[in-house]
Backbone as a ProteinNet text record, in pm:
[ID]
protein_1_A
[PRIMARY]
XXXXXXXXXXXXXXXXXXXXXXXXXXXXXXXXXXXXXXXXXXXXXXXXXXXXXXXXXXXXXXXXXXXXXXXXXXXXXXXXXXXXXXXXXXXXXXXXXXXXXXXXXXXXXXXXXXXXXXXXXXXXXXXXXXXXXXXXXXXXXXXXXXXXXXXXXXXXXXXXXXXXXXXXXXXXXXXXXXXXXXXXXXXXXXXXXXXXXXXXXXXXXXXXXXXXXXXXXXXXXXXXXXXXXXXXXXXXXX
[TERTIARY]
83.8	0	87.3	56.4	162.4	85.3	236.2	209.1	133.1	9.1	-100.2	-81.1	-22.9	4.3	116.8	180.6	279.8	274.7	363.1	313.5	441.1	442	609	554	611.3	615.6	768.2	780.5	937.7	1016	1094.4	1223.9	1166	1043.6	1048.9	924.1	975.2	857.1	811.9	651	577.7	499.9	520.9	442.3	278.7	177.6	60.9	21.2	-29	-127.5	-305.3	-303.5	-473.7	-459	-608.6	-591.8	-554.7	-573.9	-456.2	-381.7	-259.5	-120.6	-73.3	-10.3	14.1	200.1	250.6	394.1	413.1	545.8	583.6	573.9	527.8	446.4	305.2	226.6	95	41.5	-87.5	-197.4	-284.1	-297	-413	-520.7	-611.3	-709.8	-697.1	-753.2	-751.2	-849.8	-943.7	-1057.4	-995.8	-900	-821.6	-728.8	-676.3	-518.6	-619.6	-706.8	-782.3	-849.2	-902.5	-966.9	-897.4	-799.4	-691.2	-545.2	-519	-361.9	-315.8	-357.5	-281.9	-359.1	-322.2	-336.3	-300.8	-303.9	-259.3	-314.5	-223	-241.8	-129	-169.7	-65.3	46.3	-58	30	102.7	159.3	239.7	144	199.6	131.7	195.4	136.9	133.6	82.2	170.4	155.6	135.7	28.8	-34.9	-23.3	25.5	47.4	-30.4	-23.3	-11.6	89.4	131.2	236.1	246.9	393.1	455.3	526.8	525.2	615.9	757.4	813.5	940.9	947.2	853.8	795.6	799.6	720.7	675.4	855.4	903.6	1064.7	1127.8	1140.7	1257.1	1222.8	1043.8	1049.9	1036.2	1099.5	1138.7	1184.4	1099.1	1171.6	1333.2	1404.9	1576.9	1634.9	1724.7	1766.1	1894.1	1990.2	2097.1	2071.5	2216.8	2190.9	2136.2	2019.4	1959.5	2072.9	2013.3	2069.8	1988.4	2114.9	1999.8	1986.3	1886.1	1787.1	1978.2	2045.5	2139.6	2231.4	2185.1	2294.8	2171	2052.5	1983.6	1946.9	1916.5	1925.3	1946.4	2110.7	2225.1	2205.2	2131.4	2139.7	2002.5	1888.6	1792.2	1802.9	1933.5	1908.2	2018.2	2095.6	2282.1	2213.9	2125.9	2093	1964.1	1884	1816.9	1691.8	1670.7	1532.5	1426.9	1310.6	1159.6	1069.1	918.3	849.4	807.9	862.7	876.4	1028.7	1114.9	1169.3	1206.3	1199.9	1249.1	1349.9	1397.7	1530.4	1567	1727.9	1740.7	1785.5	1774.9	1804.6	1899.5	1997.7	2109.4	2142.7	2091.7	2103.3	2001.7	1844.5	1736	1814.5	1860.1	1897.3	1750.9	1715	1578.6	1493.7	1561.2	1413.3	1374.9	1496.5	1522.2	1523.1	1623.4	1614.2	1517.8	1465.1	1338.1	1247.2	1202	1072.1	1081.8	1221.9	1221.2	1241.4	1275.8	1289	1123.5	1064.2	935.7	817.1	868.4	766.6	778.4	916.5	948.1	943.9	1005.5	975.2	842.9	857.3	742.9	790.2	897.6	894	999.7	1052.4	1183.3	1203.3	1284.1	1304.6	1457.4	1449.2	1526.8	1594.1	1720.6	1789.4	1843	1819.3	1855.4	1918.4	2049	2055.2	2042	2035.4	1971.1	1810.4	1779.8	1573.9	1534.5	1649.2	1621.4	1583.8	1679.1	1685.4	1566.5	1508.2	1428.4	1282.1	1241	1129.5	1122.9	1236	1238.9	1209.8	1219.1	1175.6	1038.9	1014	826	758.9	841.1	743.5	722.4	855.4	821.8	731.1	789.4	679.3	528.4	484.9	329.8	307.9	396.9	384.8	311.8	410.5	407.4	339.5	232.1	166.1	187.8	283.1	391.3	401.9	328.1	308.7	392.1	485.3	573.4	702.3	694.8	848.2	826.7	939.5	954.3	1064.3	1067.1	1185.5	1193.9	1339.8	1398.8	1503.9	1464.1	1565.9	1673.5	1784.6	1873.5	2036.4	2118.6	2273.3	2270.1	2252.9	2238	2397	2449.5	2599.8	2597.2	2516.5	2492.9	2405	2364.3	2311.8	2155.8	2151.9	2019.6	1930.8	1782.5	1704.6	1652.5	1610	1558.9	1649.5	1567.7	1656.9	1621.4	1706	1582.1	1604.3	1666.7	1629.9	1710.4	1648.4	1701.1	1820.1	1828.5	1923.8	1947.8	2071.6	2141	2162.5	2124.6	2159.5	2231.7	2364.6	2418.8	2480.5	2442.6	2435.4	2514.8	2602.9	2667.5	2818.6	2822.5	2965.3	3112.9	3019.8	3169.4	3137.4	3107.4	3022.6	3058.8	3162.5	3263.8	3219.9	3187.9	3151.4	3001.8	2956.7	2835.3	2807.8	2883.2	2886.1	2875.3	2960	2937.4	2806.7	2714.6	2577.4	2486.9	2548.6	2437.7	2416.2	2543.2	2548.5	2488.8	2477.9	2417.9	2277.1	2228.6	2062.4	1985.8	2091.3	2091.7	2055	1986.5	1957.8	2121.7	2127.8	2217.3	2172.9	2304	2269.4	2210.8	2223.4	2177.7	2267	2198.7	2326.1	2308.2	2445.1	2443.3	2537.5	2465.7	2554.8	2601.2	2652.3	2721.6	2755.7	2714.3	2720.1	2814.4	2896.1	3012.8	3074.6	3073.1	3137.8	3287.6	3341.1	3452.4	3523	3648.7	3689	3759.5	3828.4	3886	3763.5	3649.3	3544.3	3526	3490.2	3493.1	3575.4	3711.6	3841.4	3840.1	3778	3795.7	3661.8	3576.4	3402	3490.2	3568.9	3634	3732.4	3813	3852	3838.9	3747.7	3624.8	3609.6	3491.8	3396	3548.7	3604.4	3736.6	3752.8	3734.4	3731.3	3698.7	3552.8	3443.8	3411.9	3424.4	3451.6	3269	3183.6	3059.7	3019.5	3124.8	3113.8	3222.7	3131.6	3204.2	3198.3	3308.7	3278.7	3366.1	3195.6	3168.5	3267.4	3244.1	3308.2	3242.7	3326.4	3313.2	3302.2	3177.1	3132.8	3108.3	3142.2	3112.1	3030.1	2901.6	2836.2	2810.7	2856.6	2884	2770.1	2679.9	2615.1	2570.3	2582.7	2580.7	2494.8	2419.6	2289.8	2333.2	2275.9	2303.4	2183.4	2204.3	2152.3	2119.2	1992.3	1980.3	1845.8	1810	1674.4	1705.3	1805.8	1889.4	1905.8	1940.9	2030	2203.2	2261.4	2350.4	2343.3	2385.8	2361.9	2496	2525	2660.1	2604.3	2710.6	2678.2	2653.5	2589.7	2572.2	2689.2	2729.1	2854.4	2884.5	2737.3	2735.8	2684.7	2745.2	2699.1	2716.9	2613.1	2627.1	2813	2860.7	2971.1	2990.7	3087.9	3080.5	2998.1	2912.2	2849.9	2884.4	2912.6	2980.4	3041.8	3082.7	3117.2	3058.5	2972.7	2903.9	2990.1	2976.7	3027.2	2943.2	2927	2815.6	2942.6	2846.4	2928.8	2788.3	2807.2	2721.1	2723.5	2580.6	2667.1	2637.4	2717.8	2818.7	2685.9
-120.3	0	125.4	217	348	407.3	503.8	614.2	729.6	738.2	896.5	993.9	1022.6	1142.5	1124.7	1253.4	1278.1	1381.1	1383	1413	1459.7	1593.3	1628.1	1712.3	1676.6	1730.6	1763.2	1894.2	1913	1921.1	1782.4	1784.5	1577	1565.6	1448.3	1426.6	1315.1	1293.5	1171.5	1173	1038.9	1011.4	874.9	812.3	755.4	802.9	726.8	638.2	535.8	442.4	477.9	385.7	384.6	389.1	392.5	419.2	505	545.2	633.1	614.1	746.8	728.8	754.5	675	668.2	698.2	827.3	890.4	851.2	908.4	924.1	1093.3	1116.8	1285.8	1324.9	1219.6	1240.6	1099.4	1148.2	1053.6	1148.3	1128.9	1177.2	1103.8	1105.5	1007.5	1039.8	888.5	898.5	1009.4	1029.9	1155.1	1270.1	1273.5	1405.6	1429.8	1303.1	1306.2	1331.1	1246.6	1291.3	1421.1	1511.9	1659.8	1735.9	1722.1	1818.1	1876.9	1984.1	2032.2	2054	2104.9	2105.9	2039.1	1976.8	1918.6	1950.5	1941.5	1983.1	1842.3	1835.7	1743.9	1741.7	1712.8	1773.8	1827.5	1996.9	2091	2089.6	1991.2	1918.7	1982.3	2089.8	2060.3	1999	1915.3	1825.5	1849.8	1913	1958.6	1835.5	1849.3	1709.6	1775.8	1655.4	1655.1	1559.3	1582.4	1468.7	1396	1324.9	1230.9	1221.6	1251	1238.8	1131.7	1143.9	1045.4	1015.7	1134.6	1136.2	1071.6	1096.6	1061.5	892.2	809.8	690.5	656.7	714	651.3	644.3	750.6	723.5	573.1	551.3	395	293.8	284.5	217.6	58.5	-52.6	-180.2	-225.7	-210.1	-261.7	-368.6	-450.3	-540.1	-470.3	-487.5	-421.7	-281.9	-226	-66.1	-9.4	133.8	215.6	341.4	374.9	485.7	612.4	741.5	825.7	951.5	1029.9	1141	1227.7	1251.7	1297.7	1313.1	1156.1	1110.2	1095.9	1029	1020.7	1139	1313.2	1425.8	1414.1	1423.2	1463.8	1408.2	1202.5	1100.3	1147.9	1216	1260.1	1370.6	1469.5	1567.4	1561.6	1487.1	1492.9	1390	1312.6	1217.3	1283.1	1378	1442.2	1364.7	1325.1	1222.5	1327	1289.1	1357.1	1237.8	1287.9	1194.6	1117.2	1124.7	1037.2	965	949.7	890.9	713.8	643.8	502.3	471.6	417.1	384.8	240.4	191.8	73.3	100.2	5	-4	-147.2	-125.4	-278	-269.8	-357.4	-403.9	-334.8	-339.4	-320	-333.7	-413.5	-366	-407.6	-334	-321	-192.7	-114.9	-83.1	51.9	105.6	250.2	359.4	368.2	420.6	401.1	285.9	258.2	322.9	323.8	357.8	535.3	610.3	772.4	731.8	672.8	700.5	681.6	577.7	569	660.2	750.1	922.9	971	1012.6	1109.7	1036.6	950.7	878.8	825.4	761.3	687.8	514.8	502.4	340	312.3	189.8	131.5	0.4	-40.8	-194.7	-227.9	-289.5	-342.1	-447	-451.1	-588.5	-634.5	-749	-789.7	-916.7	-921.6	-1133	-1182.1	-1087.3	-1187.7	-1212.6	-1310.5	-1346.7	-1297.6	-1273.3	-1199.1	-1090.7	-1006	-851.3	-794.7	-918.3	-861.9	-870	-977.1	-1000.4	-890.1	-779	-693.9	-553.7	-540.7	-467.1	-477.6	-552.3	-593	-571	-593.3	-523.9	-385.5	-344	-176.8	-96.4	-190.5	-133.3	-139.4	-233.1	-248.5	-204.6	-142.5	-44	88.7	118.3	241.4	230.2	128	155.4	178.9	134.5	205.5	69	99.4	20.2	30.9	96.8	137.6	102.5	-17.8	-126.7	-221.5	-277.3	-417.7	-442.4	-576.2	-572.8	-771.9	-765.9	-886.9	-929.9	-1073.7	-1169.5	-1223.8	-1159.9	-1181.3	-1143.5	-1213.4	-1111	-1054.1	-899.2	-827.1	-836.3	-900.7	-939.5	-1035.9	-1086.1	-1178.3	-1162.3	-1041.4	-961.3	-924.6	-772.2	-702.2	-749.6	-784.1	-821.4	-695.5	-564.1	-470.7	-338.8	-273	-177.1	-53.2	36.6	177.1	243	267.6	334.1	442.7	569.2	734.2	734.4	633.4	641.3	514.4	523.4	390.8	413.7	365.7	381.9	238	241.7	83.6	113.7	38.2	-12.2	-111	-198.8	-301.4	-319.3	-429	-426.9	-390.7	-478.4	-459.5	-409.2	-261.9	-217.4	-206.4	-282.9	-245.3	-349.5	-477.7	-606.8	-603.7	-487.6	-492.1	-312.6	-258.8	-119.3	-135.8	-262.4	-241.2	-325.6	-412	-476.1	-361.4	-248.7	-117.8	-5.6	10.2	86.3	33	-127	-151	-121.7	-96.7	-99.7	57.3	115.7	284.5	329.8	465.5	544.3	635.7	685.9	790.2	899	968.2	1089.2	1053.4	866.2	890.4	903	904.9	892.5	773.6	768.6	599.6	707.4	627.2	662.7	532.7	549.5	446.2	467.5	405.5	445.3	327.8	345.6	293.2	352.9	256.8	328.2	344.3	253.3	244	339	399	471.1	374.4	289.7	158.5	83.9	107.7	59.2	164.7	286.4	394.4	435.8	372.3	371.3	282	132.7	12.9	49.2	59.2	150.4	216.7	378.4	452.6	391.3	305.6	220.5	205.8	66	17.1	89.5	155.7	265.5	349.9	358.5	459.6	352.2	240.2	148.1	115.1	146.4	198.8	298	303.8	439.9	459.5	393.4	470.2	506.9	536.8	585.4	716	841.9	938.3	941.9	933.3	990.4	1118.1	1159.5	1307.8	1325.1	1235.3	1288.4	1234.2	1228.4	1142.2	1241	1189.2	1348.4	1268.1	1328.8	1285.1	1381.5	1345	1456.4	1465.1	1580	1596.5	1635.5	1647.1	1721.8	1782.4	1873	1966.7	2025.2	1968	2093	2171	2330	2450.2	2464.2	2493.5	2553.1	2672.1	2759.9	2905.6	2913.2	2844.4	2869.7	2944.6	2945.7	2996.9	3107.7	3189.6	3323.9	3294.9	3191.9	3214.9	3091.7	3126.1	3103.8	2971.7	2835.3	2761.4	2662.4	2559.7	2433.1	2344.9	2249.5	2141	2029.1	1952.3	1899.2	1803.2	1682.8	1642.8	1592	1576	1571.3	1457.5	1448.1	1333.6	1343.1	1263.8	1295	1159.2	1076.7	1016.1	855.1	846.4	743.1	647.6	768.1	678.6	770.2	753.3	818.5	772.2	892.7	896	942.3	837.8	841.1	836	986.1	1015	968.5	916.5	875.8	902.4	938.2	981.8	849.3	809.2	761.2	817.2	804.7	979.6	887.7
0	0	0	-114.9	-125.9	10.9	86.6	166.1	137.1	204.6	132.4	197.1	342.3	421.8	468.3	519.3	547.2	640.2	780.1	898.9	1000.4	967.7	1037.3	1189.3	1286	1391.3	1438	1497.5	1514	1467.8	1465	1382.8	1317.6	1338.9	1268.2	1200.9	1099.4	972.1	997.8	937.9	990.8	855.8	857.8	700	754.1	663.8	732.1	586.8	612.4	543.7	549.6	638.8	707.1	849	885.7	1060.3	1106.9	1256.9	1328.5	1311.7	1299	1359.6	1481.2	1569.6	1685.1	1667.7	1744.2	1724.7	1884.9	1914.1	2044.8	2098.7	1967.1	2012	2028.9	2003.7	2025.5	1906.7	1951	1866.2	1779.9	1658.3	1561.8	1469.5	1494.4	1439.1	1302.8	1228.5	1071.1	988.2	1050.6	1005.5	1013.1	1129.7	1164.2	1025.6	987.1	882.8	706.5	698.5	583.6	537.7	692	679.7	699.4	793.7	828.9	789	787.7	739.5	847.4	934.1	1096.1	1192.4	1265.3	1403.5	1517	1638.1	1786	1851	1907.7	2028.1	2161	2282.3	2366.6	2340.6	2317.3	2261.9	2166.5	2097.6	1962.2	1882.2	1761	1626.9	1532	1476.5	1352.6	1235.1	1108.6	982.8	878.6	849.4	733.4	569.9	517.9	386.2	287.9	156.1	55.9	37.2	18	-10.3	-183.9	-165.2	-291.6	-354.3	-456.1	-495.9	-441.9	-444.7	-359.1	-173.5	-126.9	-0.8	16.1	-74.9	-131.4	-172.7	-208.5	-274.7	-153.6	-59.4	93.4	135.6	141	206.3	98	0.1	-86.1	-71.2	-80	-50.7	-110.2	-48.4	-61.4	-25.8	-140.5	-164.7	-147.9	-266.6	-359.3	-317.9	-288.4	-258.8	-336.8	-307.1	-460.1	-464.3	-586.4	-635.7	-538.3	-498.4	-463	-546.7	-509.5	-585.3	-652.2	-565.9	-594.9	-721.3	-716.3	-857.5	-978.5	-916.8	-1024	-1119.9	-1062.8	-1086.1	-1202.7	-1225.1	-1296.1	-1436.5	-1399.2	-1515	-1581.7	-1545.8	-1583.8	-1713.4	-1625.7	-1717.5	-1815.8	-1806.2	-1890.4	-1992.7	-1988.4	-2090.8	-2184.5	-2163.5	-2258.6	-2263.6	-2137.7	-2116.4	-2141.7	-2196.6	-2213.1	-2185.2	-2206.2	-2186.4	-2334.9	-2442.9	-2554.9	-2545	-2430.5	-2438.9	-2402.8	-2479.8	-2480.4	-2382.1	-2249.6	-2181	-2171.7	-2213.5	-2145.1	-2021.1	-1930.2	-1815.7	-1797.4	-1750.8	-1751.8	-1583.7	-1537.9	-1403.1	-1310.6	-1304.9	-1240.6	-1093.9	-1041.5	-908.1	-786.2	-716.8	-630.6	-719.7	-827.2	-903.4	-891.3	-787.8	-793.2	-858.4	-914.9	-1037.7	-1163.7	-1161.3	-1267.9	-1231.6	-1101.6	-1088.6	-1098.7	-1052.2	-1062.3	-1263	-1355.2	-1525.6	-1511	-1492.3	-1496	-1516.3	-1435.3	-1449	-1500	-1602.8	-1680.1	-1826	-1846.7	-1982.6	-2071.3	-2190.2	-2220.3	-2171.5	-2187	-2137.8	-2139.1	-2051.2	-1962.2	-2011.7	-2040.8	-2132.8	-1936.1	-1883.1	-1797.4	-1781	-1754.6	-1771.4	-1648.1	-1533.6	-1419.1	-1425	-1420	-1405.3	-1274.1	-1195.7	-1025.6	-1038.2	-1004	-992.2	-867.9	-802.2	-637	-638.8	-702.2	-714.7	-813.2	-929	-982.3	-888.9	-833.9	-776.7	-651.1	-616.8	-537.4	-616.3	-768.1	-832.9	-855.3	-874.3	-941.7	-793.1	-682.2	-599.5	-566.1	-591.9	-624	-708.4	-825.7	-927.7	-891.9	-847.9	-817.8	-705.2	-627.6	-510.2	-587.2	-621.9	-724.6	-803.4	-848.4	-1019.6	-1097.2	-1145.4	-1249.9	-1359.6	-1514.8	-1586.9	-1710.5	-1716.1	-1840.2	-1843.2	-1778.1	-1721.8	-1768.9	-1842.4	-1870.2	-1813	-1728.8	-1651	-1696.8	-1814.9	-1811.2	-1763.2	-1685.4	-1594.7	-1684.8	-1734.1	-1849.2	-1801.6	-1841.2	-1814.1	-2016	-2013.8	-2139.7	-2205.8	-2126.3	-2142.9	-2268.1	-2316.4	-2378.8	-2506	-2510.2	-2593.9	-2543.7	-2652.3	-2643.4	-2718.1	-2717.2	-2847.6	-2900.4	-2811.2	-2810.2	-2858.6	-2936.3	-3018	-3006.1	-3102.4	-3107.9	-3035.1	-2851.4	-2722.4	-2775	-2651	-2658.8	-2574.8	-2523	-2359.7	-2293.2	-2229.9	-2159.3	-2030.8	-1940.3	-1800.8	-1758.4	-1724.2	-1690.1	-1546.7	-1451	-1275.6	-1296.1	-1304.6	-1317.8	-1228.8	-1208.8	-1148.1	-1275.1	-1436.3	-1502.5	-1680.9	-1616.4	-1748	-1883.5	-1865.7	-1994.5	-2053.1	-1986.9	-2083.4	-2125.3	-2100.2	-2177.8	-2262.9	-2260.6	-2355.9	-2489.9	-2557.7	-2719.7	-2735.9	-2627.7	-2665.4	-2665.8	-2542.8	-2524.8	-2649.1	-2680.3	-2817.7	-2935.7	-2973	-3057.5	-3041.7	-2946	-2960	-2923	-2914.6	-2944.3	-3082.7	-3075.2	-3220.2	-3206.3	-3331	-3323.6	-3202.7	-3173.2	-3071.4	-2951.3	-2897.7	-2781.2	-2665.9	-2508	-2456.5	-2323.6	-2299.5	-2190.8	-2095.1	-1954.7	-1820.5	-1786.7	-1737	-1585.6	-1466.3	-1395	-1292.3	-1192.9	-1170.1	-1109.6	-939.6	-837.1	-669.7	-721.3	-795.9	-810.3	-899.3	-924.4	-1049.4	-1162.4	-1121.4	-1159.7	-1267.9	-1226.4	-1305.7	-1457.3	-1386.1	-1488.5	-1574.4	-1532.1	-1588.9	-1721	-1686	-1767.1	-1817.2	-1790.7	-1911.6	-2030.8	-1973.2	-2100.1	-2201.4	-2133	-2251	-2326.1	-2303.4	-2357.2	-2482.2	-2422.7	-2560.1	-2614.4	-2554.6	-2713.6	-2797.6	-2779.8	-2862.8	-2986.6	-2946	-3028.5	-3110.3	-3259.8	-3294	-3305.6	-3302.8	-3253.9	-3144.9	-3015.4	-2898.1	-2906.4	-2813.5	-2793.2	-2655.8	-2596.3	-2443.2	-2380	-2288.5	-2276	-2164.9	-2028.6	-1927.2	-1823.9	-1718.4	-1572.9	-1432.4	-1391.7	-1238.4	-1113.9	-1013.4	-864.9	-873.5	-729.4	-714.5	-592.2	-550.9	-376.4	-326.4	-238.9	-136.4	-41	-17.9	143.3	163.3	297.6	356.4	400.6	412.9	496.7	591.6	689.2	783.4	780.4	729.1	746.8	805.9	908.5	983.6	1113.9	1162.2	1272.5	1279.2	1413.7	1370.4	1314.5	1310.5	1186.2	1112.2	994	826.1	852.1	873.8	817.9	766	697.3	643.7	729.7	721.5	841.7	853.5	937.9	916.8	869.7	850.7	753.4	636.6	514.2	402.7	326.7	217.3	140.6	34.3	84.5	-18.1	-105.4	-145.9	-254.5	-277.9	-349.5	-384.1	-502.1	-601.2	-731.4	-803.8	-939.6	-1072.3	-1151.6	-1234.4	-1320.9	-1466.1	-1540.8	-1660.7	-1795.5	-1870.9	-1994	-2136.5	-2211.1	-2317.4	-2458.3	-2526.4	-2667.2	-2799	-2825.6	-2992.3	-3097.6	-3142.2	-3283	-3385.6
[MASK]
++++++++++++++++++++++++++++++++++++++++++++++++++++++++++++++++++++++++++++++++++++++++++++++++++++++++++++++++++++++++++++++++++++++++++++++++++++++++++++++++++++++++++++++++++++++++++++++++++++++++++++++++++++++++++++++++++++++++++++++

């Protein structure tokens, strides 16, 4: 069942379903969370929301680490995704990242060789309602059947052994990420595709993140921050 409200008191956030929610800051009945934008209860007020999609993604069922909003950002907009766009997806993972391409695209072609990791996707997806996924139990290592796509997104431990199957099933001008913890990985990816004289590659980004603090009387950064998750590597085919 997706999360429908969302329920911050203080300094903390509360997911509701159905029923009351019962906090360690008070109690608010379900009539209260469906009619109401503010609440009070011993003295506690409680600010009620809709629940977002983004909301619905923090409690996300996890297998395989996900990708976060951070990095996904970057692969959204450096790849020239629209909503007529076609994506492969090479290594579904728990379904993360599918389900944020999912909203913005027209449709997701997915490639997983664990049956674990995929049956942890398909439950996301039908968390989410999200019908514009095809998610095959395949190593794409072995080839693509599917052709045509605007864009490549590859999650993999060794992305280099599957870049010249990804490029074949590309239009001209599209573009493929990778996403790699390692640099050693991103290292042996660029290779790779220079290989390829129908691969151009663009360039390789970390993407750091820091909250600030300006609710205070003084303005600093908080101390800590999201810092490295992976390297993101954009590559074009010419």
């Amino acid at each position: 069942m997706k999360i429908k409200k969302v329920v911050y008191a203080e300094d903390n956030k509360f997911y509701w379903k159905a029923g009351d929610l019962h906090t360690q800051l008070g109690f608010i009945t379900e009539e209260e969370l469906k009619t109401k934008s503010r609440v009070t209860n011993k003295n506690k007020e409680f600010i009620v929301t809709e629940a977002s999609f983004l909301d619905n993604f923090e409690k996300i069922k996890r297998g395989p680490q996900i990708m976060l909003p951070k990095d996904i950002g970057p692969i959204l907009t450096r790849t020239s995704l629209n909503k007529n766009s076609k994506v492969l997806e090479i290594g579904t993972g728990s379904g993360a990242l599918t389900c944020f391409l999912a909203q913005f695209v027209k449709s997701v072609v997915s490639y997983e060789i664990r049956e674990d990791h995929q049956k942890i996707a398909e439950k996301n997806l039908e968390d989410f309602e999200i019908k514009n996924v095809k998610l095959i139990n395949k190593d794409a290592t072995k080839g693509i059947k599917e052709k045509d796509f605007d864009a490549a997104i590859i999650d993999i431990k060794e992305p280099w052994l599957v870049i010249d199957e990804v490029e074949k099933s590309l239009k001209s001008g599209a573009y493929i990420c990778s996403y790699s913890p390692s640099i050693t990985q991103s290292d042996l990816l660029v290779k790779q595709a220079e290989k390829n004289t129908n691969l151009m590659v663009i360039n390789t980004i970390e993407v750091i993140e820091r909250e600030w603090d300006i609710q205070g009387k003084v303005v600093h950064p908080k101390m800590r921050m999201l810092g490295h998750t992976a390297f993101l590597t954009f590559i074009r085919k010419i």
